[in-house]
C-alpha positions as CSV (number, residue, x, y, z in Angstrom):
1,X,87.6,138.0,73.4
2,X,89.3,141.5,72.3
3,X,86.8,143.9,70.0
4,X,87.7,145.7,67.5
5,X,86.1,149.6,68.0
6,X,87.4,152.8,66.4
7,X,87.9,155.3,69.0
8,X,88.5,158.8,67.8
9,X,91.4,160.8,69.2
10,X,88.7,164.0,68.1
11,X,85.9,164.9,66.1
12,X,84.2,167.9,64.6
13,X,80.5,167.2,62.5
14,X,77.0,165.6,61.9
15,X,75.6,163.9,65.1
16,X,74.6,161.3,62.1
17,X,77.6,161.1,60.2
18,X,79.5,159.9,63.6
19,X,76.7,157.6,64.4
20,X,77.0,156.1,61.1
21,X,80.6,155.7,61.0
22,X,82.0,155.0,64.4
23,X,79.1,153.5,66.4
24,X,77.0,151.4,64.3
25,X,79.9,149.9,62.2
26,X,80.9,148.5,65.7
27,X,78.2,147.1,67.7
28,X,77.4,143.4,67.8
29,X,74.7,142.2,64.7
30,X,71.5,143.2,65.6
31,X,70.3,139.7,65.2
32,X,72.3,138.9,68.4
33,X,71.3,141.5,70.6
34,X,67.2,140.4,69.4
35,X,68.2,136.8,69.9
36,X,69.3,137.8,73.5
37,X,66.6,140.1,74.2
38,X,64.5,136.8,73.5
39,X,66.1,135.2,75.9
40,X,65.1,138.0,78.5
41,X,61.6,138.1,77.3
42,X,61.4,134.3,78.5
43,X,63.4,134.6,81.9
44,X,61.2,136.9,82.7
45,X,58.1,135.0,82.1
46,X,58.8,132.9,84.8
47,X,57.8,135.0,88.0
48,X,59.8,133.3,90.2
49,X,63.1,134.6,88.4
50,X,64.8,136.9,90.5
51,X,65.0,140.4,88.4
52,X,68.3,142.2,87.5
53,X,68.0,146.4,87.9
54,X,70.3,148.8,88.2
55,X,70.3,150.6,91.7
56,X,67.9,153.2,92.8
57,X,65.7,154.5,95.6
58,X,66.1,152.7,98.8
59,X,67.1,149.7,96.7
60,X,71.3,149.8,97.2
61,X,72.8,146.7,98.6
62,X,74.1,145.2,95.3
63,X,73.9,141.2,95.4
64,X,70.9,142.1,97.8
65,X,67.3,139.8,97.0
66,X,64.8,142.3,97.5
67,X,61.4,140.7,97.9
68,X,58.6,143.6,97.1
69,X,56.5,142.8,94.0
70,X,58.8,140.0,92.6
71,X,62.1,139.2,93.2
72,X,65.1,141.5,92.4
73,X,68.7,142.5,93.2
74,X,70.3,145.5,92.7
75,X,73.2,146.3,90.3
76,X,76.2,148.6,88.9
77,X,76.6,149.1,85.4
78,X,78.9,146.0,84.8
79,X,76.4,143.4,83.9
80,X,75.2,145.7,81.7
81,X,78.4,146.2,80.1
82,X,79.0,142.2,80.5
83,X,75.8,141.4,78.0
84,X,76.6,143.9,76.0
85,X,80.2,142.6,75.4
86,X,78.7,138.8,75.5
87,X,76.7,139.4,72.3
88,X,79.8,139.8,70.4
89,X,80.8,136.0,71.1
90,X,80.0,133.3,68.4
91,X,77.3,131.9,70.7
92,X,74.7,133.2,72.9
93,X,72.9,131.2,75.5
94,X,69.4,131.9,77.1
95,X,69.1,134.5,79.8
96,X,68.1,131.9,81.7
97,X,71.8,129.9,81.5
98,X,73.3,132.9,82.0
99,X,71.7,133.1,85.6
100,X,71.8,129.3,86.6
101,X,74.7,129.3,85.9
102,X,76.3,132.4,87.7
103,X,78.3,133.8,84.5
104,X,77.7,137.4,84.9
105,X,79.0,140.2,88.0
106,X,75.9,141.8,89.0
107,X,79.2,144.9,90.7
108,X,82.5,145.8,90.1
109,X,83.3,145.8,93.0
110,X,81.0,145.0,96.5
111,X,81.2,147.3,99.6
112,X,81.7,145.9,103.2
113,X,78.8,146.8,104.6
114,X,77.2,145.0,101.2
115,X,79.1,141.9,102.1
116,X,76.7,140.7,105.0
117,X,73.3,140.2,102.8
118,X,75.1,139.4,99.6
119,X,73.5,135.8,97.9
120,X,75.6,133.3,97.0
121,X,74.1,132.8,93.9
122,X,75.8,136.2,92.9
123,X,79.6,137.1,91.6
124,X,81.1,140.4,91.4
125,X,84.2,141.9,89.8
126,X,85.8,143.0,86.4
127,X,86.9,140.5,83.5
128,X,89.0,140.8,81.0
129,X,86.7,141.4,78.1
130,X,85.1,144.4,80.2
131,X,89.0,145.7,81.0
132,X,89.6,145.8,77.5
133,X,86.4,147.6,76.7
134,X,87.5,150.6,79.2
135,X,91.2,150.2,77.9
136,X,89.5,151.6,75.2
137,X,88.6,155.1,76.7
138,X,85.0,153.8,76.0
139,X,82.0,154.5,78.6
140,X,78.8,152.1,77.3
141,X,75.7,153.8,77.5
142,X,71.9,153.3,77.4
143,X,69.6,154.6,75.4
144,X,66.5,154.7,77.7
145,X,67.6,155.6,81.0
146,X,67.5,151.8,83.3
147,X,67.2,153.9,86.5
148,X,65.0,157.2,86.5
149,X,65.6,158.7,89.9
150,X,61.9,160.5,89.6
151,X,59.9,157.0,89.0
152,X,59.2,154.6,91.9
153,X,58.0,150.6,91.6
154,X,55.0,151.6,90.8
155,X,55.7,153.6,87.9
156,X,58.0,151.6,86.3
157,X,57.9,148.4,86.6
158,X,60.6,146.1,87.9
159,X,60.2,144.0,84.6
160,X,60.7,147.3,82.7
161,X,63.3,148.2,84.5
162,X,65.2,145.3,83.8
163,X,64.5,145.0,79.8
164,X,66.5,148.4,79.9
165,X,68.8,147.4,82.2
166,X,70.2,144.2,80.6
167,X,69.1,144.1,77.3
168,X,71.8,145.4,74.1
169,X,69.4,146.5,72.2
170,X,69.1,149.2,74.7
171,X,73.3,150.0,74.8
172,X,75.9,151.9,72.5
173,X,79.4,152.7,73.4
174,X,81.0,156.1,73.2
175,X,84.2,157.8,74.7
176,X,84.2,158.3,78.0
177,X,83.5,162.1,79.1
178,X,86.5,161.6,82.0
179,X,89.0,161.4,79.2
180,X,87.3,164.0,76.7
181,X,86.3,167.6,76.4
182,X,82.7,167.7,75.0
183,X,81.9,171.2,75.1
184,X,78.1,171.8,74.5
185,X,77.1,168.1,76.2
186,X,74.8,167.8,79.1
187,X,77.3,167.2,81.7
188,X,80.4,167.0,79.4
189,X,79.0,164.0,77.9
190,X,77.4,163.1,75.1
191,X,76.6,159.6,75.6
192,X,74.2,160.8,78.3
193,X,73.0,163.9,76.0
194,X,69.3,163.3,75.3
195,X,69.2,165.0,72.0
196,X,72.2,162.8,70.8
197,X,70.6,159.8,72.3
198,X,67.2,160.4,70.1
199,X,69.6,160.3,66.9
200,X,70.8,157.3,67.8
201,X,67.9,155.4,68.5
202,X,66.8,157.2,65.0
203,X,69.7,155.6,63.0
204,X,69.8,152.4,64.6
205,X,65.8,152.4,63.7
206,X,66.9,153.5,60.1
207,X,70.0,151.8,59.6
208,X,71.2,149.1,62.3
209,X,67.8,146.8,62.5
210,X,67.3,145.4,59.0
211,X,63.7,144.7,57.4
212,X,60.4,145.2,58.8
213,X,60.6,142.3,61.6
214,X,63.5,144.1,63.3
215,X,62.4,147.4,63.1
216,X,58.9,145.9,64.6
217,X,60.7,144.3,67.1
218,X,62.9,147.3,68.7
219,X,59.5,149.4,68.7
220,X,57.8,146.3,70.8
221,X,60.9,146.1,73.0
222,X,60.5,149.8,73.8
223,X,56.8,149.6,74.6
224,X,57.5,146.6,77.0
225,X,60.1,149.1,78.8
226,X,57.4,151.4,79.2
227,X,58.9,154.2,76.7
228,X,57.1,157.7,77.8
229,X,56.3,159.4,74.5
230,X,59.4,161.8,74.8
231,X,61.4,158.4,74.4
232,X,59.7,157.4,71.7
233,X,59.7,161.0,69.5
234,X,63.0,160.1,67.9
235,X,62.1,159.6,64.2
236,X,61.8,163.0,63.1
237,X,64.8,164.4,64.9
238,X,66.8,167.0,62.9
239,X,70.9,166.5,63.1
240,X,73.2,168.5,64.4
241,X,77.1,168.9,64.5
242,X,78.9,168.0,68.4
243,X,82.7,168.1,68.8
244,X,85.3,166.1,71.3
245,X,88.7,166.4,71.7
246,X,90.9,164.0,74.0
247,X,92.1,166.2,77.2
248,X,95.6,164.8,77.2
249,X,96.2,166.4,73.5
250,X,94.4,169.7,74.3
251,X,97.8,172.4,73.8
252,X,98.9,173.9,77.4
253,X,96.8,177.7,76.3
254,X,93.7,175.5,77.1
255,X,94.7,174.3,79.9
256,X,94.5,177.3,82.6
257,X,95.5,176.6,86.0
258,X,93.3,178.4,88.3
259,X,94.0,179.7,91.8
260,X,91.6,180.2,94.2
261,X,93.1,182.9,97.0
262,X,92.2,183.1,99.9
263,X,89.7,186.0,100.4
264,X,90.6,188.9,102.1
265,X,89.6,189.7,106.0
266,X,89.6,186.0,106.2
267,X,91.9,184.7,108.7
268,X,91.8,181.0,110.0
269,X,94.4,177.9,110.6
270,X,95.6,175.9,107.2
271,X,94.5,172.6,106.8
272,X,96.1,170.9,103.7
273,X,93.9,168.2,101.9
274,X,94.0,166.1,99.2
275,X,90.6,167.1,97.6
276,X,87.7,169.4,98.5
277,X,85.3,168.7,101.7
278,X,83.2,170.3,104.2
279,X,82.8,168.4,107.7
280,X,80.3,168.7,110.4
281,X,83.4,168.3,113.0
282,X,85.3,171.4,111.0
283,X,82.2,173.9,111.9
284,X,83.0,176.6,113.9
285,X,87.0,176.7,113.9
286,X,87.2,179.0,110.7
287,X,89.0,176.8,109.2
288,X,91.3,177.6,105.4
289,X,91.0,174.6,103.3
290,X,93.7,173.9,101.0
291,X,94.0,171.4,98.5
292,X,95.6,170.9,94.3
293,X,93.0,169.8,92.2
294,X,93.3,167.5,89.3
295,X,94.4,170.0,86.9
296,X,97.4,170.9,89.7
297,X,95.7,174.3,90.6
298,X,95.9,175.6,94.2
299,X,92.2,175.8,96.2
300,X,92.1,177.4,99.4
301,X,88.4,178.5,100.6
302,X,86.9,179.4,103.9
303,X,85.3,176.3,105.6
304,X,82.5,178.1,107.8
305,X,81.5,180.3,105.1
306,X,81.3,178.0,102.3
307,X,79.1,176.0,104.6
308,X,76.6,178.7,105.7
309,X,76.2,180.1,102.0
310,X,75.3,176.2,100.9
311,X,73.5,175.6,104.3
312,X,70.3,173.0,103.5
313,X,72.0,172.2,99.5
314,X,74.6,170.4,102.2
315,X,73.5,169.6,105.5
316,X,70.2,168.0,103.5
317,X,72.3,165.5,101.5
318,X,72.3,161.6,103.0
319,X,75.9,161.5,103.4
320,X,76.2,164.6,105.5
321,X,73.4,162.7,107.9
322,X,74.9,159.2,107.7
323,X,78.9,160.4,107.8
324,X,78.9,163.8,108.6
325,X,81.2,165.1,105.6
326,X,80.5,166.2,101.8
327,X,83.3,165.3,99.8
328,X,84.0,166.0,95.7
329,X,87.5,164.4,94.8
330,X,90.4,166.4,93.6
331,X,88.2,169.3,92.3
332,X,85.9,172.1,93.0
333,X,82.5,171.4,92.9
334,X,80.7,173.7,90.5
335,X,78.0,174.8,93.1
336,X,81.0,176.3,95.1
337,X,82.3,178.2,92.3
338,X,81.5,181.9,92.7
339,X,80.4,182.0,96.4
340,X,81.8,185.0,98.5
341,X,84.1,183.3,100.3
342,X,86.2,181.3,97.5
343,X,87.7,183.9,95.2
344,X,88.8,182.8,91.6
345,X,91.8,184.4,90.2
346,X,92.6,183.7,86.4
């Protein structure tokens, strides 16, 4: 099935007034995303279910049965994003359907070195209701955070981590920050900006969950995720205005195309790439990196020196020991931005 969601070309205003226009209008009825939550409640009562979480820690081989505490695999977002959508059909079916009878991806796509220990049981790819949920320029988003990189097993547990993982009562939708220009959101994105987030969970408290059964409901369901008291502060929240605007119809003035020069006194052979990257095997030649980034600017930067004024924030990172390169795709990374060797001419 296709849904029907508003999607703003911009907006200007009340954190509030958006959330009450543009997000709640649109998400399935609440009594669907309770009568689904229900259905997780009792999958999980069995102890022999295997647990679905989203990927952290050591934990990474998607379609993977990890065996430490009780069973679990590993996950991208789209199972998430495959509930979510699956509570806007006319019927729902227990959580425990869903897994017998292998409806859901727990990955987009798998890796090949994934491919080895992934279980049968377990399917991966995109469908066509997800498709037409991205067609939308829509990122979906979760209100408590399914995988906190600072809290182990032991802190959260792996029953917790699945209630926020999988459960819609824990997801919104909202444009997609690769598409918009959210100036003022953590990380150009509002859907993962925490004082947005609290309004939400405010208005859906106030406005989406009906009568005093539902209300008490989405309060249990965010004690049996574990909810730190910072997650549960949300009722007294103050609005704010936020503003978007869709890249593609920003006018050409905003849009400055920035060349990096080459510093001076720097002299060392050209190597033309297609996106920025600093390489174990590159060290010591004095290398001149040059690539066009996604807005069609010119980078050029000093290999050697970039690396030795970034030293341990590099050399410490997993890939740089497992593959030997850092890599950031068709753009600068900000961390490089204003070193001594890359100089930024407006």
């Amino acid at each position: 099935m296709s849904v029907e969601i508003k999607v703003l070309k911009n907006y200007e205003g009340s954190v509030i007034k958006y959330i009450d226009n543009y997000i709640i209008p649109y998400l399935p009825k609440s009594e669907r995303v309770i009568e689904f939550t229900k259905g997780v409640y009792d999958y999980l009562n069995d102890f022999k279910n295997i647990r679905y979480v989203r990927h952290f820690g050591k934990y990474k081989l998607r379609g993977t049965i990890y065996n430490e505490i009780a069973p679990f695999t590993v996950c991208d977002n789209e199972p998430a994003l495959w509930f979510f959508m699956e509570c806007y059909e006319k019927k729902i079916k227990n959580f425990q359907n869903y897994h017998n009878e292998r409806l859901f991806p727990v990955a987009f796509a798998i890796k090949k070195e994934e491919l080895s220990s992934l279980d049968s049981h377990f399917n991966y790819g995109k469908q066509k209701r997800e498709n037409s949920f991205s067609d939308l320029g829509l990122k979906h988003c979760h209100i408590l955070d399914c995988s906190p990189k600072s809290l182990s097993l032991n802190d959260l547990s792996i029953e917790s981590r699945m209630l926020r993982f999988v459960s819609p009562l824990n997801h919104f939708h909202f444009p997609a920050p690769k598409k918009y220009r959210m100036q003022g959101a953590y990380k150009n994105d509002w859907g993962e900006d925490q004082s947005f987030i609290g309004l939400v969970k405010k208005r859906l408290y106030e406005s989406y969950y009906s009568g005093k059964h539902e209300k008490e409901f989405i309060i249990d369901y965010y004690k049996k995720c574990n909810a730190n008291s910072s997650e549960m502060n949300f009722l007294d929240l103050k609005d704010f205005d936020i503003s978007f605007k869709l890249k593609s119809d920003l006018p050409n003035k905003n849009k400055v195309k920035k060349i990096i020069s080459r510093p001076k006194n720097i002299s060392g052979s050209v190597l033309e790439k297609k996106n920025f990257i600093l390489k174990k095997s590159y060290y010591g030649h004095n290398y001149i990196i040059k690539f066009i980034d996604k807005y069609d600017a010119t980078i050029e930067y000093n290999h050697d020196l970039v690396l030795d004024q970034l030293n341990e924030r590099i050399r410490k990172l997993p890939c740089w020991e497992k593959y030997g390169y850092y890599t950031n795709s068709k753009k600068l990374p900000k961390f490089v931005e204003g070193l001594e060797s890359v100089i930024i001419n407006d």
